[in-house]
PDBQT receptor file of N, H, CA, C and O in Angstrom, charges set to zero:
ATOM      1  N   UNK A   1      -8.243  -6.437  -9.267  1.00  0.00    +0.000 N 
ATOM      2  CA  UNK A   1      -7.244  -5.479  -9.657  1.00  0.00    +0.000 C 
ATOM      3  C   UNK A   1      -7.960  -4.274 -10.264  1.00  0.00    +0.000 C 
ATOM      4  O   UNK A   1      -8.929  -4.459 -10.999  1.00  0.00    +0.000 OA
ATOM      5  N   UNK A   2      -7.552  -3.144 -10.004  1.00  0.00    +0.000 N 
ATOM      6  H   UNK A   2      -6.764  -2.994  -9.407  1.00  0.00    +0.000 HD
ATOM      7  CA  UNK A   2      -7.952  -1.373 -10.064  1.00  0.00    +0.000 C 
ATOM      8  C   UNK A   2      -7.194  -0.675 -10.755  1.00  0.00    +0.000 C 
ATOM      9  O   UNK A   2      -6.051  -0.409 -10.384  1.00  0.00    +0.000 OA
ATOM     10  N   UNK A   3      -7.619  -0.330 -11.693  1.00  0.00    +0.000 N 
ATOM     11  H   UNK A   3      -8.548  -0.547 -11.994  1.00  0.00    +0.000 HD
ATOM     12  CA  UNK A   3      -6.156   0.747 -12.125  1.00  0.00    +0.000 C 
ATOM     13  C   UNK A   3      -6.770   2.159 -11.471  1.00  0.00    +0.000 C 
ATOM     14  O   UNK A   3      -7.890   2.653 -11.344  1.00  0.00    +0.000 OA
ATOM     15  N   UNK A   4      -5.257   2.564 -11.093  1.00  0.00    +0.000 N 
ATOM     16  H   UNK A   4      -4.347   2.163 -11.196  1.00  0.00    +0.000 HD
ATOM     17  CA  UNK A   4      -4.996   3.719 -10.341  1.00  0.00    +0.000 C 
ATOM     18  C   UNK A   4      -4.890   4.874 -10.579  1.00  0.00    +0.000 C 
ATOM     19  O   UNK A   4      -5.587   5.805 -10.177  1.00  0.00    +0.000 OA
ATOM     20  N   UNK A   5      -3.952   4.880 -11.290  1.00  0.00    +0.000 N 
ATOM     21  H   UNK A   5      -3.385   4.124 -11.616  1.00  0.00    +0.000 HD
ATOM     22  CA  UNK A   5      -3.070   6.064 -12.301  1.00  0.00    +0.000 C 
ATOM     23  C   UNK A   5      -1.660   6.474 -12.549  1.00  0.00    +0.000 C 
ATOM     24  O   UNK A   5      -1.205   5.761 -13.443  1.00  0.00    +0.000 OA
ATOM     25  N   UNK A   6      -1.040   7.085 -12.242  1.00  0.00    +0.000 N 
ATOM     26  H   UNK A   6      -1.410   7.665 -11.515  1.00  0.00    +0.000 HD
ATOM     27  CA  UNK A   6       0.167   7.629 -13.246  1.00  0.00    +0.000 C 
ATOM     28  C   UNK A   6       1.232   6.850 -12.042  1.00  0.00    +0.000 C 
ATOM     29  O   UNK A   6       0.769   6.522 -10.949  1.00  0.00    +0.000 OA
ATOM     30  N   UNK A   7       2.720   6.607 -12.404  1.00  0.00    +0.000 N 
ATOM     31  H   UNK A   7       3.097   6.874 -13.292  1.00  0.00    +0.000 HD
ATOM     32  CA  UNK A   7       3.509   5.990 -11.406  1.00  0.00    +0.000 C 
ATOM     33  C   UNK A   7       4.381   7.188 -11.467  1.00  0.00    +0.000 C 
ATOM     34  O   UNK A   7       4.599   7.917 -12.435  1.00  0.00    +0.000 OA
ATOM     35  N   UNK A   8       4.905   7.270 -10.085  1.00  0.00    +0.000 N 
ATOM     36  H   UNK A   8       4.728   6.678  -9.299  1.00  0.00    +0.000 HD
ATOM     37  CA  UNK A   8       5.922   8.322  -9.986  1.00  0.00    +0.000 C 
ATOM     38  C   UNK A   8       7.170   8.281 -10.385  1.00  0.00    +0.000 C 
ATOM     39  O   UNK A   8       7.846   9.267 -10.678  1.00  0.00    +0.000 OA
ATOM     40  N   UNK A   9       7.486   7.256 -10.408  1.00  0.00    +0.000 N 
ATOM     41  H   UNK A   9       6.936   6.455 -10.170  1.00  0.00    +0.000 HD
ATOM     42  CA  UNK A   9       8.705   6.594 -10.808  1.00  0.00    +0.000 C 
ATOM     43  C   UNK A   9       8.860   6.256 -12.347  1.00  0.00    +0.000 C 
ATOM     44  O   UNK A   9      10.027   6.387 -12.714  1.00  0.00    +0.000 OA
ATOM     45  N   UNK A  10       8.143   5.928 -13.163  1.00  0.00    +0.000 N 
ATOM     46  H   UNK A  10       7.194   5.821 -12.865  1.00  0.00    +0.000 HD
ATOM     47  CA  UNK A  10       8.206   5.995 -14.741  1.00  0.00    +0.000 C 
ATOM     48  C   UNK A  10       7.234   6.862 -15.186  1.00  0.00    +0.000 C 
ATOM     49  O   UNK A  10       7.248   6.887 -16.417  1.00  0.00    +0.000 OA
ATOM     50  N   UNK A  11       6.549   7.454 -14.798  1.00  0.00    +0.000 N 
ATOM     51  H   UNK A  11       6.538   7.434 -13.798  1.00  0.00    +0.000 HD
ATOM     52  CA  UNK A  11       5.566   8.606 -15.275  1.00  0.00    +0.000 C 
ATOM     53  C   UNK A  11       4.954   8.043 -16.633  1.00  0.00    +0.000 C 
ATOM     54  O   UNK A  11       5.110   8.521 -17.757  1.00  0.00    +0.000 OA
ATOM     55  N   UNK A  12       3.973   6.533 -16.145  1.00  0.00    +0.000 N 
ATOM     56  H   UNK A  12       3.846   6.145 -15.233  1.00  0.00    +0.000 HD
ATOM     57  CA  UNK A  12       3.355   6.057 -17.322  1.00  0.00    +0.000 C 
ATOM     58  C   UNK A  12       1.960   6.507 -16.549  1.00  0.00    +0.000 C 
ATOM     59  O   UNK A  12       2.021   7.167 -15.512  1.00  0.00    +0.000 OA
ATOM     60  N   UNK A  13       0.674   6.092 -17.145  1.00  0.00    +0.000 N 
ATOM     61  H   UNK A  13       0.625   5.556 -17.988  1.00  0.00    +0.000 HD
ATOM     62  CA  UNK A  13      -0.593   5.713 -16.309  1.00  0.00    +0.000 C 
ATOM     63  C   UNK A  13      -0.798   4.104 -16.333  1.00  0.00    +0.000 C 
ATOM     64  O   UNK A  13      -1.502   3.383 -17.040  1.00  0.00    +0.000 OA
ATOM     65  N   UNK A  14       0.277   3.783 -15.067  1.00  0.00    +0.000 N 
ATOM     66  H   UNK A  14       0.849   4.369 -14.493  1.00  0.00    +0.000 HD
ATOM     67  CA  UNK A  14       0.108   1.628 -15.476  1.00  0.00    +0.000 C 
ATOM     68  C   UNK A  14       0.122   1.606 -13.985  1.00  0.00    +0.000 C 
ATOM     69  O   UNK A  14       0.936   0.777 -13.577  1.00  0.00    +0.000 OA
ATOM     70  N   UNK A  15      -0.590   2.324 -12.911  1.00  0.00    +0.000 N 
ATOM     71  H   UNK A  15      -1.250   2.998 -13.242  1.00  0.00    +0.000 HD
ATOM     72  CA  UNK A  15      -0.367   1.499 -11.631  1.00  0.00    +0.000 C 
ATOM     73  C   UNK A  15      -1.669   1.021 -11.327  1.00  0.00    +0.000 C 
ATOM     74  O   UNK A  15      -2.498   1.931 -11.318  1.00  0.00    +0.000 OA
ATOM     75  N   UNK A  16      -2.110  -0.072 -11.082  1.00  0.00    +0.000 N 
ATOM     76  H   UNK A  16      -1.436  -0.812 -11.089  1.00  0.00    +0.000 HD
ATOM     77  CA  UNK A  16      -3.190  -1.238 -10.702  1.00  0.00    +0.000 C 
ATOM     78  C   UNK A  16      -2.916  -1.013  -8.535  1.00  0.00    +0.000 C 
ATOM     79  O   UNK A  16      -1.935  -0.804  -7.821  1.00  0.00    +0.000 OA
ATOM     80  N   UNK A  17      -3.854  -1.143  -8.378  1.00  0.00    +0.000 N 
ATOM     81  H   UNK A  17      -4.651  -1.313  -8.958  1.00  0.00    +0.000 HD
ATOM     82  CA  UNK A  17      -4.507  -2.275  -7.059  1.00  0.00    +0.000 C 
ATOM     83  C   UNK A  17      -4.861  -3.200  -7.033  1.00  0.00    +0.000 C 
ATOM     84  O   UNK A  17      -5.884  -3.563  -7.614  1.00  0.00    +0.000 OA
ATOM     85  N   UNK A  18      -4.172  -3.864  -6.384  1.00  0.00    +0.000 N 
ATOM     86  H   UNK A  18      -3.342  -3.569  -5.912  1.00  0.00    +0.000 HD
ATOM     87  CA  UNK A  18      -5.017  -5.209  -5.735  1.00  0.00    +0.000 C 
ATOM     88  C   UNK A  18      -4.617  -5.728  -4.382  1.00  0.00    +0.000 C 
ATOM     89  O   UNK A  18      -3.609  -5.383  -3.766  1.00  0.00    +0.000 OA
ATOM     90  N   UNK A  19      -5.702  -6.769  -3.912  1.00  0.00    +0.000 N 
ATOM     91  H   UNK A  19      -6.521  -7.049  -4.412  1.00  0.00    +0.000 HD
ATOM     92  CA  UNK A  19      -5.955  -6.850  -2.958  1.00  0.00    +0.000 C 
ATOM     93  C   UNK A  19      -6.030  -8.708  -2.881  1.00  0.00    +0.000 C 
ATOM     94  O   UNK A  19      -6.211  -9.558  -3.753  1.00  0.00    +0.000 OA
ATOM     95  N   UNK A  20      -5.800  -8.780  -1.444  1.00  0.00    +0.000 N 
ATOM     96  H   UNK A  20      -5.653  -8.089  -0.736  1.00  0.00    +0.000 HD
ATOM     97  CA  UNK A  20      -5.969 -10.202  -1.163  1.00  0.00    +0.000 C 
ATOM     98  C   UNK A  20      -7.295 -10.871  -1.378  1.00  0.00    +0.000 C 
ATOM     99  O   UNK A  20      -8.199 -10.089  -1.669  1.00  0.00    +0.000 OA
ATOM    100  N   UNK A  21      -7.690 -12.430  -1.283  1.00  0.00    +0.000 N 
ATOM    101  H   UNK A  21      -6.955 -13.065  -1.046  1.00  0.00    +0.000 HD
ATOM    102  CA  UNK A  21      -8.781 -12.934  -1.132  1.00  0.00    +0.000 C 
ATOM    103  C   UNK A  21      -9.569 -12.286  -0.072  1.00  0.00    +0.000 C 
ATOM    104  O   UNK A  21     -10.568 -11.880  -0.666  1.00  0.00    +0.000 OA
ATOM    105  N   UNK A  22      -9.683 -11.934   1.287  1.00  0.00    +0.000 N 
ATOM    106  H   UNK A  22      -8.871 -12.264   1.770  1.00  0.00    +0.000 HD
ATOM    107  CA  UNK A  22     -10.138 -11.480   1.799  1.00  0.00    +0.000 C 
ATOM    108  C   UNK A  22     -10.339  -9.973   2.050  1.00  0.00    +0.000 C 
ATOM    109  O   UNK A  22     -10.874  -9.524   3.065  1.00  0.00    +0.000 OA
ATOM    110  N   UNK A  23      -9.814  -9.161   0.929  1.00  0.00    +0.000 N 
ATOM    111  H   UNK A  23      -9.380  -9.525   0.105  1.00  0.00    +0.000 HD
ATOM    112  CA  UNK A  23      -9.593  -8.277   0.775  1.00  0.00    +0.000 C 
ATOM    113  C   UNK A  23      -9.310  -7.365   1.900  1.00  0.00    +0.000 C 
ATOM    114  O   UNK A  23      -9.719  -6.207   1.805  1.00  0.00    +0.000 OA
ATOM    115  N   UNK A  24      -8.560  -7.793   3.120  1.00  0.00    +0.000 N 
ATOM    116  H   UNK A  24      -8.227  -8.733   3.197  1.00  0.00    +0.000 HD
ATOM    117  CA  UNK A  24      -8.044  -6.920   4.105  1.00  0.00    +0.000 C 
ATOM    118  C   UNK A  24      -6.577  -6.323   4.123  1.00  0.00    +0.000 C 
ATOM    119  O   UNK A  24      -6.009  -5.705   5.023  1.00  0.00    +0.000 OA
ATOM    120  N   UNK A  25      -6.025  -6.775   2.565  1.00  0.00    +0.000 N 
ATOM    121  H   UNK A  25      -6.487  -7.277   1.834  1.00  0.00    +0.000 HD
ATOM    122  CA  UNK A  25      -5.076  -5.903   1.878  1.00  0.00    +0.000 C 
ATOM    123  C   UNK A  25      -4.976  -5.368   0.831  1.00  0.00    +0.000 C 
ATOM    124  O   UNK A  25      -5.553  -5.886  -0.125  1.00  0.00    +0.000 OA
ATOM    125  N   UNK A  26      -4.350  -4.367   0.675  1.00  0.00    +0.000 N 
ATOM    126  H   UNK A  26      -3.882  -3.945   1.451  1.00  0.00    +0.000 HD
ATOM    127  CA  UNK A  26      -4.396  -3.690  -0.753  1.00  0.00    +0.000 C 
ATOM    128  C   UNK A  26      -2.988  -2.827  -0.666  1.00  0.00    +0.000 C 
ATOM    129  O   UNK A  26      -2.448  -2.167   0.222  1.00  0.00    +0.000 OA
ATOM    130  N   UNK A  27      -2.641  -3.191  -2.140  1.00  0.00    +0.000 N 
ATOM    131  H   UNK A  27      -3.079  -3.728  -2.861  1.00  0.00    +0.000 HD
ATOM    132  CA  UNK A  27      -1.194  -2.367  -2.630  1.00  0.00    +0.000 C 
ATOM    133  C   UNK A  27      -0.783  -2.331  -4.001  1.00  0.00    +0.000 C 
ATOM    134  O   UNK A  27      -0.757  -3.277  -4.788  1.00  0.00    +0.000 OA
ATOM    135  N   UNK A  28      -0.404  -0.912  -4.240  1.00  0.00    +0.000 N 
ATOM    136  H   UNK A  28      -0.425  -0.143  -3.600  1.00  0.00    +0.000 HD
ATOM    137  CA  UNK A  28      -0.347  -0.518  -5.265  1.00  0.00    +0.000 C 
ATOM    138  C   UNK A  28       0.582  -1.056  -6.264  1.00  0.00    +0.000 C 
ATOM    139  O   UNK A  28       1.465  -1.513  -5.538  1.00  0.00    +0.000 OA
ATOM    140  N   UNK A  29       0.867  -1.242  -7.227  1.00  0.00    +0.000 N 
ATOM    141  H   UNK A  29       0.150  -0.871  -7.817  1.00  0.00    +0.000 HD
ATOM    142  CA  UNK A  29       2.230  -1.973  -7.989  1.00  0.00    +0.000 C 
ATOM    143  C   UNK A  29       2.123  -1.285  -9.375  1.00  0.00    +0.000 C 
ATOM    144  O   UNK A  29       1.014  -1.143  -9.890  1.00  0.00    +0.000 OA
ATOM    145  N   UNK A  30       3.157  -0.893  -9.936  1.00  0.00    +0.000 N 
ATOM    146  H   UNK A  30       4.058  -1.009  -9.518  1.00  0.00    +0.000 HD
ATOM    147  CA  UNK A  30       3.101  -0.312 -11.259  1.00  0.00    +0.000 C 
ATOM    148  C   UNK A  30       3.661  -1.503 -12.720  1.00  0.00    +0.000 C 
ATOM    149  O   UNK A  30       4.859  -1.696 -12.924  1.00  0.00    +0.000 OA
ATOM    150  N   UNK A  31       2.701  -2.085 -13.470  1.00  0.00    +0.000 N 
ATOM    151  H   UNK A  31       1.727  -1.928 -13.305  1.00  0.00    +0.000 HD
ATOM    152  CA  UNK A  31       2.578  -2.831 -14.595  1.00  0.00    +0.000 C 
ATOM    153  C   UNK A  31       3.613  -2.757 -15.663  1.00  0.00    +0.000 C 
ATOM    154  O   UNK A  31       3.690  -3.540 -16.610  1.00  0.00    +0.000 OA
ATOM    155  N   UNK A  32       4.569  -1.536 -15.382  1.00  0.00    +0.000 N 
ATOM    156  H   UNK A  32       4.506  -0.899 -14.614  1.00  0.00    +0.000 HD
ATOM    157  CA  UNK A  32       5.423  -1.002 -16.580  1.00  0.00    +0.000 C 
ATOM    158  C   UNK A  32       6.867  -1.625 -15.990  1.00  0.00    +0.000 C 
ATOM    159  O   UNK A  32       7.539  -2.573 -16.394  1.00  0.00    +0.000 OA
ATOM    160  N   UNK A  33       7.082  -0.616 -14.767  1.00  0.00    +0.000 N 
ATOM    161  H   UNK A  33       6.536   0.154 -14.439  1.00  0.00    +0.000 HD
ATOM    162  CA  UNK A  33       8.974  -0.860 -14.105  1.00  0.00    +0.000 C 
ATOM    163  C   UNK A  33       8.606  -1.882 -13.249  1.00  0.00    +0.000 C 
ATOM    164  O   UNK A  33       9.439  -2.788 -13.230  1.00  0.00    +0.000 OA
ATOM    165  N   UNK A  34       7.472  -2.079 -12.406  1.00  0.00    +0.000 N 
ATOM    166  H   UNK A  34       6.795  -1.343 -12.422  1.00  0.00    +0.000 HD
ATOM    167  CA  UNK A  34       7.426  -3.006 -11.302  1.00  0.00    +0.000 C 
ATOM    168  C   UNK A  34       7.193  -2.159  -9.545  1.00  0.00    +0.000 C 
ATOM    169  O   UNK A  34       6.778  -2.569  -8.461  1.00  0.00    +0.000 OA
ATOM    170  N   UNK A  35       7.581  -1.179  -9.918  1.00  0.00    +0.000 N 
ATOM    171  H   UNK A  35       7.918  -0.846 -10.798  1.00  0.00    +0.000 HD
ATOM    172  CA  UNK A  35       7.556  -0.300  -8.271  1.00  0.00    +0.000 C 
ATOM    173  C   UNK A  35       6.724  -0.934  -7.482  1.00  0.00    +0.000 C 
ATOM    174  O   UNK A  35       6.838  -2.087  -7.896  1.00  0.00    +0.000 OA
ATOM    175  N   UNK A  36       5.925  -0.962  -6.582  1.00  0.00    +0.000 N 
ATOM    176  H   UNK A  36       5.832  -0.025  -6.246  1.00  0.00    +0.000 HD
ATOM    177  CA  UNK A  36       5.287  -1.325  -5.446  1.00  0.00    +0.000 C 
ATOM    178  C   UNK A  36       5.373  -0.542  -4.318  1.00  0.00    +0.000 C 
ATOM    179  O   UNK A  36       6.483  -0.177  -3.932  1.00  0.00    +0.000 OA
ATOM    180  N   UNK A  37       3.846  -0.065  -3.422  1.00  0.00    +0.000 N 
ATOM    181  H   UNK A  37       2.944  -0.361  -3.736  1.00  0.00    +0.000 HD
ATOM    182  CA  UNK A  37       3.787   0.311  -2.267  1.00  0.00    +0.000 C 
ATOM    183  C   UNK A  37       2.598  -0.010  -1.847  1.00  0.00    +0.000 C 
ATOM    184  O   UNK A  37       1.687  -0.504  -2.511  1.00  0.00    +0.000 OA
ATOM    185  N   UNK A  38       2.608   0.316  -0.569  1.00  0.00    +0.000 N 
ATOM    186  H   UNK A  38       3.348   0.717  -0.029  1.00  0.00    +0.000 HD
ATOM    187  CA  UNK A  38       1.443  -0.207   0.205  1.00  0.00    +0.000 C 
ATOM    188  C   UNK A  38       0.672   0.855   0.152  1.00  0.00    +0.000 C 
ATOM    189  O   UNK A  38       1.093   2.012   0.146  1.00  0.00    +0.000 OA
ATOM    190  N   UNK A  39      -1.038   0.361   0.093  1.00  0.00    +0.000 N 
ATOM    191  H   UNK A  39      -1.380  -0.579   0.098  1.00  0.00    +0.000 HD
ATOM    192  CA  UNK A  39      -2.127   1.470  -0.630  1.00  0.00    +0.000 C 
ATOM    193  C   UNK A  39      -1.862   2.252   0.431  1.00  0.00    +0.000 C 
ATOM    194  O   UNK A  39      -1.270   2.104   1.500  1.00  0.00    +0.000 OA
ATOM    195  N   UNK A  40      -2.464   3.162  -0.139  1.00  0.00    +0.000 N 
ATOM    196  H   UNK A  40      -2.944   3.283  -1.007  1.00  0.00    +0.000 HD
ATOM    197  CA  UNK A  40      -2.559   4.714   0.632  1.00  0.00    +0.000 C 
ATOM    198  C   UNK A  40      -3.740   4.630   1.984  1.00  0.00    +0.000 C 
ATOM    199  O   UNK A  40      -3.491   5.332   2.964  1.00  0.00    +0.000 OA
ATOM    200  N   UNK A  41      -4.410   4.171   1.990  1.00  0.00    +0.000 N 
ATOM    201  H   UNK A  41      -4.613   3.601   1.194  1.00  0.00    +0.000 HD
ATOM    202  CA  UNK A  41      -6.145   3.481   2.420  1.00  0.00    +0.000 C 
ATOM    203  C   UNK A  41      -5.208   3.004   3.910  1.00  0.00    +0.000 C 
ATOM    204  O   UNK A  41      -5.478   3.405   5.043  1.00  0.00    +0.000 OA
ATOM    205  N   UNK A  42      -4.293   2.244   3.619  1.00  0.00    +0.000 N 
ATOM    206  H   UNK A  42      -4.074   1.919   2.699  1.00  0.00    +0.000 HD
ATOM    207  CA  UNK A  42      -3.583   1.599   4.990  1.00  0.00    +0.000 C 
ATOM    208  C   UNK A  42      -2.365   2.365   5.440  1.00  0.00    +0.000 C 
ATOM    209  O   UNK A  42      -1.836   2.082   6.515  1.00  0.00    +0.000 OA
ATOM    210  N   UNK A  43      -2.056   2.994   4.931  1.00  0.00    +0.000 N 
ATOM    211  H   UNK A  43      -2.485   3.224   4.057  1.00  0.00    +0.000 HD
ATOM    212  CA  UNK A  43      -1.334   3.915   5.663  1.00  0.00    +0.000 C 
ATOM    213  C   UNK A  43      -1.700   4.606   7.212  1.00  0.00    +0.000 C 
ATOM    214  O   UNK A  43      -0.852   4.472   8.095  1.00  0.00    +0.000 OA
ATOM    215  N   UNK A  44      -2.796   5.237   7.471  1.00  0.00    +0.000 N 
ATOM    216  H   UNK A  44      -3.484   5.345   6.754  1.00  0.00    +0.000 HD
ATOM    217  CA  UNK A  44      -3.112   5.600   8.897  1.00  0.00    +0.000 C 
ATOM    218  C   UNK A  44      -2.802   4.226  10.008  1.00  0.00    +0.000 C 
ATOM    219  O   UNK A  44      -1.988   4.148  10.927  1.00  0.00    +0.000 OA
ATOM    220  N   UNK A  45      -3.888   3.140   9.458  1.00  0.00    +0.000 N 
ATOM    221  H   UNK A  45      -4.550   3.204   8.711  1.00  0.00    +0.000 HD
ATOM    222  CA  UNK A  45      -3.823   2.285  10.227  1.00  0.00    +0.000 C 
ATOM    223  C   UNK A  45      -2.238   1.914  10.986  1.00  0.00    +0.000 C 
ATOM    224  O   UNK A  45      -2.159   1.774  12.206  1.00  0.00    +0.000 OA
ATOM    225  N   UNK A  46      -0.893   1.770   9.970  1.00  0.00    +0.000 N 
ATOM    226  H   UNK A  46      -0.957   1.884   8.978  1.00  0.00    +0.000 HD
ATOM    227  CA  UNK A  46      -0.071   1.665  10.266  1.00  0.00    +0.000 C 
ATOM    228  C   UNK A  46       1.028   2.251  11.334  1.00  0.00    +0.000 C 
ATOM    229  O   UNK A  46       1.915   1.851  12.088  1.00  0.00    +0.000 OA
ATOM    230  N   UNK A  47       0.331   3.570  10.866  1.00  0.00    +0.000 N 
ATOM    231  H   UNK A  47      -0.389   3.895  10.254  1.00  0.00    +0.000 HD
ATOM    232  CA  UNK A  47       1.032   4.962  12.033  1.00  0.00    +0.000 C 
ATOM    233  C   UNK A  47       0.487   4.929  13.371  1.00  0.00    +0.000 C 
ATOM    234  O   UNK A  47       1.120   5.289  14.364  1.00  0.00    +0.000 OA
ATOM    235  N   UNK A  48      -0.924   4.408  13.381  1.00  0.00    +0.000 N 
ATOM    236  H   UNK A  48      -1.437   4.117  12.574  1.00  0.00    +0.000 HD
ATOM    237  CA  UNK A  48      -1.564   4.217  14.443  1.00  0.00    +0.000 C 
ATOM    238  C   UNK A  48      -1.628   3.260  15.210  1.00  0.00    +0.000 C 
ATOM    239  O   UNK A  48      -2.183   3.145  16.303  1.00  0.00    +0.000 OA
ATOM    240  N   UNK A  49      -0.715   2.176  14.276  1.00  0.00    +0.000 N 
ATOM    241  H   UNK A  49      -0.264   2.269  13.388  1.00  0.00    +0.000 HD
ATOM    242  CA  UNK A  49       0.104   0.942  15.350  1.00  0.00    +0.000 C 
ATOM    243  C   UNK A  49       1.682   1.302  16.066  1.00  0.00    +0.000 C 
ATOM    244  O   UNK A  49       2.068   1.196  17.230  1.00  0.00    +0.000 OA
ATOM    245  N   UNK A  50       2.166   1.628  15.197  1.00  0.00    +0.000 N 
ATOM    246  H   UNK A  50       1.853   1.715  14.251  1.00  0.00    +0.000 HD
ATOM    247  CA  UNK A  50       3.616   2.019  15.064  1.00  0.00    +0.000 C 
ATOM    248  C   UNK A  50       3.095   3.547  16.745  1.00  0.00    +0.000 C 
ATOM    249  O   UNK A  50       4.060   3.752  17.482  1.00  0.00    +0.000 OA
ATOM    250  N   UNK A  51       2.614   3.845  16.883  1.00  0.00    +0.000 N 
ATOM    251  H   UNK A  51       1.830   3.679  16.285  1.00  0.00    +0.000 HD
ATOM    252  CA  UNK A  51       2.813   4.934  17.916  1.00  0.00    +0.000 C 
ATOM    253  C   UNK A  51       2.333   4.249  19.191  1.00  0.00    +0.000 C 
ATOM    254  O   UNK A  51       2.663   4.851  20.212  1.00  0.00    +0.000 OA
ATOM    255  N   UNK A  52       1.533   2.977  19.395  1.00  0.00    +0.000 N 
ATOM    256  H   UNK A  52       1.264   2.488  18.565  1.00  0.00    +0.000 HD
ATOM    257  CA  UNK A  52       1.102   2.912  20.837  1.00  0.00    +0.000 C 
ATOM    258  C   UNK A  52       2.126   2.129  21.318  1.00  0.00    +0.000 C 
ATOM    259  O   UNK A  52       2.539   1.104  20.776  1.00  0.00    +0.000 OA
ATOM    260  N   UNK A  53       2.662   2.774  22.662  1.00  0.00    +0.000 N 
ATOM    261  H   UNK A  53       2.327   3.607  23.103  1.00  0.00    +0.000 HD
ATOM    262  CA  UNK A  53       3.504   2.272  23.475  1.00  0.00    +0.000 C 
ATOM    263  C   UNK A  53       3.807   0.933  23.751  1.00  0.00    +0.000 C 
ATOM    264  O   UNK A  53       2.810   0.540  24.357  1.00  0.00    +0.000 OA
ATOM    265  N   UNK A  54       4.591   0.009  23.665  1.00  0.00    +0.000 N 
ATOM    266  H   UNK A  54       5.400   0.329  23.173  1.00  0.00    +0.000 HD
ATOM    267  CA  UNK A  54       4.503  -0.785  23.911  1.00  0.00    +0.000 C 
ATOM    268  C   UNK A  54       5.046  -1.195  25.845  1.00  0.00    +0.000 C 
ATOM    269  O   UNK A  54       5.943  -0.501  26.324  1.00  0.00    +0.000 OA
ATOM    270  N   UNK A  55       4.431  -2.257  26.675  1.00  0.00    +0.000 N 
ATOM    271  H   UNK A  55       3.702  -2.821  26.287  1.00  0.00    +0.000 HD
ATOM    272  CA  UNK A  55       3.741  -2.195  27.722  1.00  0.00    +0.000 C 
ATOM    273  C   UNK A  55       4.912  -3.774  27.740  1.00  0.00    +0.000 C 
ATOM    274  O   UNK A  55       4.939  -4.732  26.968  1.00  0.00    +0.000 OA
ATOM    275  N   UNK A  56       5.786  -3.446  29.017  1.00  0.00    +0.000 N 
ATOM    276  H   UNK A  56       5.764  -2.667  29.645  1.00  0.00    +0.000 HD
ATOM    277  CA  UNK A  56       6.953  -4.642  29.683  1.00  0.00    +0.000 C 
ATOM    278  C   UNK A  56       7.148  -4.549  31.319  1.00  0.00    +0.000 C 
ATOM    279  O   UNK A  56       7.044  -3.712  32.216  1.00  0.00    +0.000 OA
ATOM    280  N   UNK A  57       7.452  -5.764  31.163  1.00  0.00    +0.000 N 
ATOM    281  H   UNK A  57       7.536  -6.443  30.434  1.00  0.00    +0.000 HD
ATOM    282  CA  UNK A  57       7.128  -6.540  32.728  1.00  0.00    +0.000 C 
ATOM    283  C   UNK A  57       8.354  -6.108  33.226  1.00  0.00    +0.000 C 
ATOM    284  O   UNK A  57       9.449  -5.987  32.677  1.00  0.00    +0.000 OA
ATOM    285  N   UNK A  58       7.846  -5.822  34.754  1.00  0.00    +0.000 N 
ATOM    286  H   UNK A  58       6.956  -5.920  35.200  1.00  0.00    +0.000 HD
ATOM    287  CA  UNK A  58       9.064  -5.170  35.513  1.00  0.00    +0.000 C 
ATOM    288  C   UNK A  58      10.325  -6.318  35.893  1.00  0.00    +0.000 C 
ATOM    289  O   UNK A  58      11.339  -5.948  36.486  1.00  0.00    +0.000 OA
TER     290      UNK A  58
């Protein structure tokens, strides 16, 4: 776990990272209200799934 910085949503400095055992996830969560999002780091990856076509049998 990382602290981050300020949350947008309660405007404290309490948002942490962390990440799985294998660390092939990471997401942000704020220590104060609770908010949560997915790190910023994985964001591209996501857009760059979400756009390739998906490919069906005639």
């Amino acid at each position: 776990m990382m602290h981050d910085g300020w949350c947008p949503d309660c405007d404290m400095q309490t948002v942490v990272i962390d990440t799985d055992d294998q660390g092939e996830n990471a997401w942000a969560s704020c220590t104060e209200c609770g908010v949560g999002w997915t790190h910023r780091d994985e964001l591209p990856e996501l857009a760059v799934a979400a756009s390739v076509p998906e490919r069906r049998a005639a």
